[in-house]
VODODREN-646645 format. One line per 5 residues: for each residue x, y, z negated of C-alpha. Coordinates in steps of 0.2 Angstrom, whole numbers, plus 5000, padded with zeros to 4 digits. Layout:
// VODODREN-646645
X Y Z; ...
//
This chain:
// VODODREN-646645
4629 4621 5001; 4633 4605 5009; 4628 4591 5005; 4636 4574 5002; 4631 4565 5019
4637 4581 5027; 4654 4580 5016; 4657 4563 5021; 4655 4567 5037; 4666 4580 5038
4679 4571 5029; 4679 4560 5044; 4682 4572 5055; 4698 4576 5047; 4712 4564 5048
4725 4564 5034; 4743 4561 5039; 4743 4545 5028; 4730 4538 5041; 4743 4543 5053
4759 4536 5048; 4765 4523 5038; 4773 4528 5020; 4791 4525 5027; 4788 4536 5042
4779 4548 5028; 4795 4548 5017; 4804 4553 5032; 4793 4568 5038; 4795 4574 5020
4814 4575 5018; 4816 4586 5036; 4808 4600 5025; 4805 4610 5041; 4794 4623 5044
4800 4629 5059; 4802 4623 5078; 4818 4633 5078; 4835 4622 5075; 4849 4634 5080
4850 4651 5072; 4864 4659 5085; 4861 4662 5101; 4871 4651 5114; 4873 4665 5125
4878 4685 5121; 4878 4696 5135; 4896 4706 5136; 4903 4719 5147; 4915 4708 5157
4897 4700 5163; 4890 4714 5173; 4891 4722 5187; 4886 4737 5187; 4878 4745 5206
4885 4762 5210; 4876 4773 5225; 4888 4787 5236; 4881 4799 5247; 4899 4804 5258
4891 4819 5263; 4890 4823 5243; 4903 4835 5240; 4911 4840 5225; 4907 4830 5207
4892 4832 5212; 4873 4822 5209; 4857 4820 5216; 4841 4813 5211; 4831 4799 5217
4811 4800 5217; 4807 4782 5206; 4825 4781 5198; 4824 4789 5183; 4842 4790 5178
4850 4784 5191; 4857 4798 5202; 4866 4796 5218; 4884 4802 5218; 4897 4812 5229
4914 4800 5229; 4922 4810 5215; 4910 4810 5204; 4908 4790 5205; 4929 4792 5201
4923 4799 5184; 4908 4788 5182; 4918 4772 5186; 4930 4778 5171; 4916 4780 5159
4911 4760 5166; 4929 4754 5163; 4929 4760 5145; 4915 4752 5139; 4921 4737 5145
4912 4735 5162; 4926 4731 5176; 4918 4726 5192; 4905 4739 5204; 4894 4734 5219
4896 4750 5229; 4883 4754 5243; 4888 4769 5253; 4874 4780 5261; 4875 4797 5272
4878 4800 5288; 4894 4806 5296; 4886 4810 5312; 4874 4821 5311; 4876 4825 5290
4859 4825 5280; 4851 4842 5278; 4856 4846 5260; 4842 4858 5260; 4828 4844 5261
4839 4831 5253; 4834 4812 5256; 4844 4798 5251; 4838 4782 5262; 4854 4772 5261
4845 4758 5269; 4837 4769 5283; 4852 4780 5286; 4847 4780 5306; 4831 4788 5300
4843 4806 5299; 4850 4803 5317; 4848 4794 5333; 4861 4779 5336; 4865 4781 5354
4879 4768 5356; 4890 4756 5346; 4904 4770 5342; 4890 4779 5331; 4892 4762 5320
4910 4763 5323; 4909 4780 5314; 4899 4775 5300; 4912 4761 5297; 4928 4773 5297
4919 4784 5285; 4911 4771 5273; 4933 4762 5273; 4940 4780 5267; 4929 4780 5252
4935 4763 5250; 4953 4767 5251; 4949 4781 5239; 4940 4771 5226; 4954 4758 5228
4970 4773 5227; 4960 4779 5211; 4957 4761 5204; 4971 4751 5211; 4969 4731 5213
4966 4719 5195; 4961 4736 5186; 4941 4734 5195; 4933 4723 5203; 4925 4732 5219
4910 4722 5230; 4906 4733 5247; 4888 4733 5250; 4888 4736 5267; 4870 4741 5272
4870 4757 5275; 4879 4754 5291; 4866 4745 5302; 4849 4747 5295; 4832 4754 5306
4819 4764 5299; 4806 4760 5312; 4804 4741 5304; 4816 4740 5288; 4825 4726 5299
4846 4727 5300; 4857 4730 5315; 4860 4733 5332; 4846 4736 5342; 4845 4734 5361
4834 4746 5374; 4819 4736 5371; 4821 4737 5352; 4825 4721 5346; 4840 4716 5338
4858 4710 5349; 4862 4698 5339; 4879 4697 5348; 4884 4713 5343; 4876 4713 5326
4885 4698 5323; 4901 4709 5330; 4898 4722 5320; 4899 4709 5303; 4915 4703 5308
4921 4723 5311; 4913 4726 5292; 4922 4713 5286; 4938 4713 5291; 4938 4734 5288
4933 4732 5271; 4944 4720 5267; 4957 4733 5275; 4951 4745 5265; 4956 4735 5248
4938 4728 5241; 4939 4713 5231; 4921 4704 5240; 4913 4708 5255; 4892 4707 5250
4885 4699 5264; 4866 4703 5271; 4856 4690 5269; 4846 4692 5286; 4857 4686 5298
4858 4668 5305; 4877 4662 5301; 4883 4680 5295; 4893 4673 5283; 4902 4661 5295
4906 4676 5305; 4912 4687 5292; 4924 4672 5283; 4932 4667 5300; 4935 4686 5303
4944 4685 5286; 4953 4667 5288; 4961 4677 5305; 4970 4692 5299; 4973 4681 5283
4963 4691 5272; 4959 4685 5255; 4943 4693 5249; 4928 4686 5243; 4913 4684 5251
4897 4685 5239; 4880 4681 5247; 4862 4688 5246; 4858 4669 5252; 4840 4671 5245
4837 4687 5249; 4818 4689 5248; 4805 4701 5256; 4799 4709 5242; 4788 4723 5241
4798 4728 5225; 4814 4732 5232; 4816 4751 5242; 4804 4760 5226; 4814 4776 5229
4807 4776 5247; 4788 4780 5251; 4774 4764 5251; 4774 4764 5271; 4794 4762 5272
4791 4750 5257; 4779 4739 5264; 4787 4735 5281; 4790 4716 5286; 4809 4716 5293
4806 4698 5297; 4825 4695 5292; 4823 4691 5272; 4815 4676 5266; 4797 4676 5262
4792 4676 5240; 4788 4659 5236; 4796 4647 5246; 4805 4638 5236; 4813 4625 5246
4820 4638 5260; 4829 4649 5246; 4838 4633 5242; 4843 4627 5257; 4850 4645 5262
4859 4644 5245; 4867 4629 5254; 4869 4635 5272; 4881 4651 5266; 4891 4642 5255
4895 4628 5269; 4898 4644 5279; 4911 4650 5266; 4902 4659 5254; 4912 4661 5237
4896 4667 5225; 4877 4666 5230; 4867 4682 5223; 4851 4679 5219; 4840 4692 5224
4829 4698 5216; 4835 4693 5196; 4818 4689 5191; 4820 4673 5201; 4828 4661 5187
4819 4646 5195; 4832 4649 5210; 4846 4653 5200; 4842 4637 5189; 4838 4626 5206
4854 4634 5213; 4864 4626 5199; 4858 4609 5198; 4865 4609 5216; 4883 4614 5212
4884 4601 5196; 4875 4588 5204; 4880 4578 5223; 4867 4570 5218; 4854 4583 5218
4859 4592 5232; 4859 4575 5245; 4841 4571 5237; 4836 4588 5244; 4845 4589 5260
4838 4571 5265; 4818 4578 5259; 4806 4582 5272; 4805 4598 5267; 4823 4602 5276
4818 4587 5289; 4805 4600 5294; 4817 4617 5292; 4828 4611 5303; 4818 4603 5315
4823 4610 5333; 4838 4621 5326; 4853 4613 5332; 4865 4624 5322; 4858 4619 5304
4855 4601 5311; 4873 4599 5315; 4876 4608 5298; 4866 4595 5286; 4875 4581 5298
4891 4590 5293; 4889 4589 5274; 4881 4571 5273; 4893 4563 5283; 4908 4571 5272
4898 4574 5257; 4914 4574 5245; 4922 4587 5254; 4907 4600 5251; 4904 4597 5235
4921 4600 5230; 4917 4617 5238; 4899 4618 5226; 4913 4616 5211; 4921 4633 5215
4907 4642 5220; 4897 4656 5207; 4882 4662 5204; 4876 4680 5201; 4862 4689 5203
4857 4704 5209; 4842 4717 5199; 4831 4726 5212; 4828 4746 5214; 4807 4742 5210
4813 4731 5192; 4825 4745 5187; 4808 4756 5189; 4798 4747 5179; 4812 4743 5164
4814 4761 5164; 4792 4765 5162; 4794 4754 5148; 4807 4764 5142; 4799 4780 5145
4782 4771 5138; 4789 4761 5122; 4804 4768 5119; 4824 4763 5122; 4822 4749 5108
4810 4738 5117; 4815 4744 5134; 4831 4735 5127; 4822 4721 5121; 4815 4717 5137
4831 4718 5149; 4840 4708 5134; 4829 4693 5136; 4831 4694 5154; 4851 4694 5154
4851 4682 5143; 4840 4669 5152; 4849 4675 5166; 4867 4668 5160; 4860 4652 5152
4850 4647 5169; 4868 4648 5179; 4877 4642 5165; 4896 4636 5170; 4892 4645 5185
4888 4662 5182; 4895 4674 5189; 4892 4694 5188; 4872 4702 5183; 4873 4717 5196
4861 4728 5188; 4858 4746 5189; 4853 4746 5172; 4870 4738 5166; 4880 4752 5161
4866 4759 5150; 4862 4742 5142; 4882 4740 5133; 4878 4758 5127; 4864 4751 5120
4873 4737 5114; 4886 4747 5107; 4873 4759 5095
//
């Protein structure tokens, strides 16, 4: 039992709120009557169908309506071009109107469908590329399935992004485009080969051009291509593409784990931003963050579309100082935008903001599916779509997300 020098020490210990405010400021906690940290009790965003995007991958050498599974991808099958047709139906009557197609296969030397592998992003793996007519091939092929896609679902009735990846990557270090006799990229040609994509997919009737991510002033290339043969298509940017290990789950850990010394290393904040800035100088029409998960970026991102402010404070830092130090192109370009600063921030206005889910998040949303059932699997994805639309806020774009089309099923139950 306690005694009383032992209760009036305790008592001493505890502060009562009348030793901590006066009686007015005590009539005033009073009369909140609040119990709760929580003041609204509606959500101040709601994810709807016209939000997403939802990722479709074709084999062309599918044939048929036919499907094939991915290891990893649980769910998520690759599609022959006529299949896609009927899934793309099934997406525009649940209310999702826009697709980022990537395009996989290979029209020169077809994959054995005996021992199928789908590598859209190693599609040289399947065949040796011997000269630029090869990519030439791969182009023609990847524009008729376009043109189909575009004759089934003619222009304001979907909204199509061409991925083009699976035209230019290398199996023998993850790294994209076209490689010279010693093995390391031309970046002449490659950069050739961007303004050939865009100008042919453009051709081919896709609303917005997806551009890489990994190649110094790509987007500059493929925009000036466009301004020429007076083509208006968007350009939507991977502008932080990052080098994460989670991306490419479908292919095996040594494929996986390769450096392609193109995408921009996990962490580094203040290089993600700039490129952010360096595509849309270049003509970018929406940066894609990439992966999702990076809602610092995507929050960052916006503070320098709302704010001239914001976005001169950074360029004028010594962290871009030291970016730019020696490289004569972006020095000229953060020259550019200081001296005319109103002229580029009008150009911040118009600019969106998506983002783009990984293959390796789609994977793990779908263990915790397979784990804790579709209710919190939902749960999960849900918190995530919604922090996604409120970090870009007036900005934001599209979520491109594998998982999109299966989430408004949800949503609809």
């Amino acid at each position: 039992m306690m005694s009383v020098k032992q209760a009036a020490v305790a008592k001493r210990e505890f502060m009562m709120l009348s030793e901590l405010f006066s009686e007015e400021e005590m009539t005033s906690i009073s009369s909140t009557g609040k119990i709760t940290k929580r003041i609204k009790q509606q959500y101040e965003v709601i994810p709807r169908p016209e939000h997403f995007c939802q990722i479709v991958d074709i084999d062309i050498n599918l044939k048929g309506n036919s499907t094939k599974g991915v290891p990893c991808m649980d769910g998520y099958p690759i599609r022959s071009v006529e299949n896609a047709v009927s899934y793309i139906r099934q997406l525009l009557s649940s209310g999702i109107r826009a697709v980022t197609v990537r395009l996989g296969g290979n029209p020169v030397n077809p994959t054995n469908t005996e021992n199928y592998s789908y590598d859209p992003l190693l599609v040289n793996s399947s065949f040796e590329v011997k000269s630029v007519k090869d990519y030439d091939l791969i182009l023609a092929a990847h524009v008729e399935v376009f043109k189909e896609l575009r004759n089934q679902f003619p222009k304001g009735t979907l909204h199509i992004t061409g991925d083009p990846f699976g035209i230019a990557p290398n199996s023998d270090d993850g790294a994209w485009g076209i490689k010279r006799s010693d093995g390391k990229i031309d970046y002449p040609a490659t950069l050739e080969l961007i303004a050939k994509i865009a100008t042919a997919y453009a051709g081919a009737g896709v609303d917005a051009l997806l551009s890489l991510g990994r190649i110094e002033r790509e987007v500059e290339v493929a925009r000036k291509a466009l301004n020429r043969m007076h083509l208006e298509v968007e350009i939507q940017s991977f502008s932080q593409n990052v080098e994460s290990k989670a991306a490419y789950i479908y292919l095996d850990d040594v494929q996986r784990k390769k450096d392609s010394f193109q995408k921009i290393l996990p962490g580094n904040f203040n290089e993600m931003n700039f490129r952010a800035i360096t595509d849309i100088y270049e003509g970018s029409d929406t940066v894609v963050v990439k992966p999702t998960e990076n809602l610092h970026i995507v929050s960052a991102t916006r503070q320098f579309l709302n704010s001239k402010q914001e976005m001169l404070t950074f360029l004028t830092s010594q962290a871009v100082k030291d970016m730019i130090q020696g490289n004569e192109y972006l020095s000229s370009m953060v020259f550019d935008i200081l001296m005319d600063s109103d002229a580029f921030f009008d150009k911040c206005r118009k600019v969106k903001l998506s983002t783009y889910t990984v293959s390796g998040t789609y994977y793990l949303h779908k263990l915790l599916e397979q784990q804790k059932g579709e209710s919190f699997a939902f749960s999960v994805v849900d918190e995530l779509y919604k922090n996604i639309i409120s970090a870009a806020g007036p900005y934001f774009g599209k979520i491109m997300d594998r998982n999109a089309f299966w989430y408004i099923e949800q949503l609809s139950r």
